[in-house]
C-alpha positions in Angstrom: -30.0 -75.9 20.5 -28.2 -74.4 17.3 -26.6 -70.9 17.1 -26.0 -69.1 13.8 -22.7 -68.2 13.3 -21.7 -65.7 10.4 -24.7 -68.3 8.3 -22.8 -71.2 9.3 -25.2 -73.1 11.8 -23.2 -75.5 14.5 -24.8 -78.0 16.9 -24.2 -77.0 20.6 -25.2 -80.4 21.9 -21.9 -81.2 22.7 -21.2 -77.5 25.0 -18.8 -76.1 22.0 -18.6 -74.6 19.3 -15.6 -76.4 17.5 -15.7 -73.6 14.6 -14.7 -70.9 17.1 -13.1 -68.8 15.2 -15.8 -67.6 13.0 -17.8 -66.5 15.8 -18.6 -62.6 15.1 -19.1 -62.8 19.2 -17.0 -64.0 22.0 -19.5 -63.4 25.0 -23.4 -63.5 24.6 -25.9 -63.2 27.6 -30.1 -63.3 26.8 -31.9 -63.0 29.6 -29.6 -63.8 31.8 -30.2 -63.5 35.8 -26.8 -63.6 37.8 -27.1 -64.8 41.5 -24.6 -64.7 44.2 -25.6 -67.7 46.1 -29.2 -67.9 46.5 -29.7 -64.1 45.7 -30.6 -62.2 42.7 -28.0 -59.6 41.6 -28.6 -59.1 38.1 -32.2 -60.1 36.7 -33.0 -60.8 32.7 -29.5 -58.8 31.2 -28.3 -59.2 27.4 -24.8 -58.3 26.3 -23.0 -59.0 23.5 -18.8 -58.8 23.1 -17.1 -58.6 20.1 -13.6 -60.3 19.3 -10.8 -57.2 20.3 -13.3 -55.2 22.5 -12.0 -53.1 25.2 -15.5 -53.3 27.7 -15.6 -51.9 31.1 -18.2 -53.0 33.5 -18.7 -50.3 36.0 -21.2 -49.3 39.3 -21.4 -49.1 42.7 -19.8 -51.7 44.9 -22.2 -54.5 45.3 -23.6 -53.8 42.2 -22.6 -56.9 40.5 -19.9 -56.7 38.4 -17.5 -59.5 40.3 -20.5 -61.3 39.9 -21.4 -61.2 36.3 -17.5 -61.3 35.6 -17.4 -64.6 37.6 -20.3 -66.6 35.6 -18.2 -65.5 32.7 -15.5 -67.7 33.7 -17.8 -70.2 35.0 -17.1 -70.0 38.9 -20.6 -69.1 39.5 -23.7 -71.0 37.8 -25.6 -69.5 35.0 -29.4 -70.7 36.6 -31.3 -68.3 34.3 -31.4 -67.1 30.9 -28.7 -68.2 27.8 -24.9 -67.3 28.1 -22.0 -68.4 25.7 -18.6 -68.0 26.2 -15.9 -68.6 24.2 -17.9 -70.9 22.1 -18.8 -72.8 25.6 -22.5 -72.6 26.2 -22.7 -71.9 29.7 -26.1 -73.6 30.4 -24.6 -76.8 29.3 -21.3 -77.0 30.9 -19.8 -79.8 32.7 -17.7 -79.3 35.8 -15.2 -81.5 34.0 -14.9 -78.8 31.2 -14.9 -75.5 33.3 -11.0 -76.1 32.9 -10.8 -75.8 29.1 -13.5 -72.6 29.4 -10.7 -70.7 31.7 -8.0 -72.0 29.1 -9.3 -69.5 26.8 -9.9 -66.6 29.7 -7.0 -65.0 31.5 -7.7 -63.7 34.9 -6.3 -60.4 36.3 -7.3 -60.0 40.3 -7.0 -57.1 42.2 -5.2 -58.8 45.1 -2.5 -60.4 42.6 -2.8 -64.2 43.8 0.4 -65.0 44.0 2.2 -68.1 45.9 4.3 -66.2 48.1 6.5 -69.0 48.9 7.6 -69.4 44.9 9.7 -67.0 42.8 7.6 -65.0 39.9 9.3 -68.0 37.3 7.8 -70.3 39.7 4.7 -69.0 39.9 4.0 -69.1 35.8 5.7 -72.5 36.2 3.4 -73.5 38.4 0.5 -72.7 36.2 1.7 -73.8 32.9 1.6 -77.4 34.8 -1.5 -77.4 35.7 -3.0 -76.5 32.5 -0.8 -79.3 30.6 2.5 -77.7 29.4 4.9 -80.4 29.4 8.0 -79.0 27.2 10.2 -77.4 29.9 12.2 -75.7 27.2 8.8 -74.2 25.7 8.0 -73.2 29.3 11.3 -71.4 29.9 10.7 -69.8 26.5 7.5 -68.5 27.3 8.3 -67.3 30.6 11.2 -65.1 29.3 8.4 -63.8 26.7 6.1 -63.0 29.1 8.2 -61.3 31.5 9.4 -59.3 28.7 6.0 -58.9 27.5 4.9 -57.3 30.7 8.1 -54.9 31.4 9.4 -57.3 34.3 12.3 -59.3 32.1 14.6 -59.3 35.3 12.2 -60.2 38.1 11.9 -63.8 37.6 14.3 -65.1 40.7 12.4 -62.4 42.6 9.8 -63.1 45.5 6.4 -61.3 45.3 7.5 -59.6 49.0 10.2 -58.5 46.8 8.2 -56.8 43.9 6.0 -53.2 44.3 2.6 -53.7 43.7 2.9 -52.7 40.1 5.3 -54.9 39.7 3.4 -58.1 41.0 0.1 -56.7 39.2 2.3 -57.3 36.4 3.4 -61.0 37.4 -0.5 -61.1 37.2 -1.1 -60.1 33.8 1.9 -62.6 33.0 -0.2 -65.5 34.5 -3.1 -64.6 32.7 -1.2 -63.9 29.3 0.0 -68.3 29.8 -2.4 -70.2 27.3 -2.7 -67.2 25.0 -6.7 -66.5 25.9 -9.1 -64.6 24.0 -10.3 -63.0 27.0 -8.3 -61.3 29.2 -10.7 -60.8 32.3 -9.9 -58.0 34.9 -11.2 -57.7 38.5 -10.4 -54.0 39.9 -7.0 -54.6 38.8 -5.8 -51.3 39.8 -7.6 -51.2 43.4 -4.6 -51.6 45.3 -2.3 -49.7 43.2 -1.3 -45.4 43.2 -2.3 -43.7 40.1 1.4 -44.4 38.1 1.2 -47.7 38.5 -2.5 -47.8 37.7 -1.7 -45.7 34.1 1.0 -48.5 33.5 -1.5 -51.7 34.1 -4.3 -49.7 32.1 -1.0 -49.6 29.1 -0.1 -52.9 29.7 -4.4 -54.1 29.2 -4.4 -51.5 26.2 -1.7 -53.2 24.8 -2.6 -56.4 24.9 -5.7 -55.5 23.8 -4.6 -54.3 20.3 -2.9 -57.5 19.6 -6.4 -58.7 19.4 -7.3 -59.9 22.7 -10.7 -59.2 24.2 -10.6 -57.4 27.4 -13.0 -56.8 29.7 -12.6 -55.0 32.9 -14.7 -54.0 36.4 -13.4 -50.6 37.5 -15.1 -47.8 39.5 -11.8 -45.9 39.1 -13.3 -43.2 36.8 -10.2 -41.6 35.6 -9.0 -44.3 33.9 -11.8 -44.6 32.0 -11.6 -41.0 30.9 -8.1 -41.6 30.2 -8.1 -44.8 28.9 -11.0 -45.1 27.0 -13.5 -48.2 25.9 -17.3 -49.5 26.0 -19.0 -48.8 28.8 -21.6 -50.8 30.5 -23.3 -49.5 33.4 -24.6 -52.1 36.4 -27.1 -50.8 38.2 -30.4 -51.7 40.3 -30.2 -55.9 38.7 -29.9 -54.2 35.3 -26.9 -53.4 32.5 -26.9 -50.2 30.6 -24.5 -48.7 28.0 -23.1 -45.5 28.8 -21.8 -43.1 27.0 -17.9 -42.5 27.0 -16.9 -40.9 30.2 -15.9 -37.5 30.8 -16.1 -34.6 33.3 -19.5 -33.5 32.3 -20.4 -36.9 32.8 -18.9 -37.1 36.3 -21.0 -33.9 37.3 -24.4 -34.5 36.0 -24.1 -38.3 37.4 -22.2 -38.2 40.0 -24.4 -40.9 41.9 -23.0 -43.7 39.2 -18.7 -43.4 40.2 -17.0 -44.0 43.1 -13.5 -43.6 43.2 -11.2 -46.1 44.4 -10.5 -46.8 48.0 
């Protein structure tokens, strides 16, 4: 199979697309069907994501947005239909190279993941060894920077118990910021938070997102869409469907297609 790439056709045989950066796409679904086990959540969907778009997926819980957002990062199987990501053709990939795929995607959960047993240094510690770093004075580097980065700098001896919620969503953003990805992926990041912490995780993502990163995000917080804004892709009934930029007028003609967050 060959994709065209800004003229510049590459062979996919191999599951990648070595020439990665001249892709004028980093995500690419053709009639793609999305299951959850043996059943059919999202049937025959196309999407296409840019390098440095800001993309929320939104809908009704149970409408299939953890879903789509986990073949994405290849922890469900793409059985139907044509998906890249990240130059990996998702059809094609090997269980042995699912770890390079999540190399390139940072993952923000809503229940923050952390080892509670481990300091928030020990916790990116932890990752950068199991995705190869081997230089422990480049690790201690990077942690500093990514603390800093994420407005923690003096929380690294701390424990998670330790840490608000804000504070270990932001651990979290740290841990997905390790390997530098090209997609930064977000799960309901903000479901457990209040609203000020929310606004500062949505500054944080908006941050990192004009430094070039990709960012795509399930939300049914509607507010921070309005006050955050980006793309907007509506799941609903097994399909995907773009939706204009959301405001209050919005929210009152469809009021059927929010929920706000528990």
């Amino acid at each position: 199979m060959q994709r065209t790439i800004k003229k510049t056709n590459i062979f996919v045989g191999s599951n990648y697309l070595k020439s990665t950066d001249l892709m004028d796409e980093v995500i690419r679904f053709e009639s793609a069907s999305i299951f959850q086990k043996d059943i059919l959540v999202l049937n025959g969907i196309d999407l296409v994501v840019k390098p440095g778009e800001f993309v929320y997926f939104i809908g009704k819980t149970g409408s299939g947005k953890s879903s789509l957002l986990r073949t994405i990062y290849a922890d469900l199987p793409l059985r139907a239909g044509q998906g890249w990501v990240a130059g990996y053709d998702l059809t094609l990939l090997r269980k042995r190279q699912v770890p390079y795929l999540r190399r390139k995607i940072g993952i923000v959960f809503q229940d923050f993941q952390l080892l509670p047993d481990r300091t928030v240094a020990e916790n990116l510690l932890f990752v950068m060894k199991a995705t190869g770093w081997k230089d422990k004075n480049q690790m201690r580097r990077s942690i500093d920077e990514l603390l800093t980065k994420t407005g923690i700098p003096t929380k690294g001896f701390k424990m998670p118990h330790q840490l608000s919620g804000g504070e270990q969503q932001r651990v979290g953003v740290a841990r997905a910021l390790i390997n530098r990805p090209e997609i930064l992926i977000a799960d309901e990041p903000t479901g457990n938070l209040d609203p000020e912490s929310s606004d500062g995780i949505l500054n944080l993502i908006q941050e990192i997102n004009r430094s070039g990163t990709t960012v795509i995000m399930a939300t049914h917080n509607y507010r921070l869409i309005h006050d955050f804004p980006g793309r907007v892709v509506r799941l609903e009934q097994g399909k995907l469907y773009e939706t204009p930029q959301i405001d209050e007028e919005n929210i009152r003609e469809n009021p059927e297609s929010f929920e706000s967050e528990a």
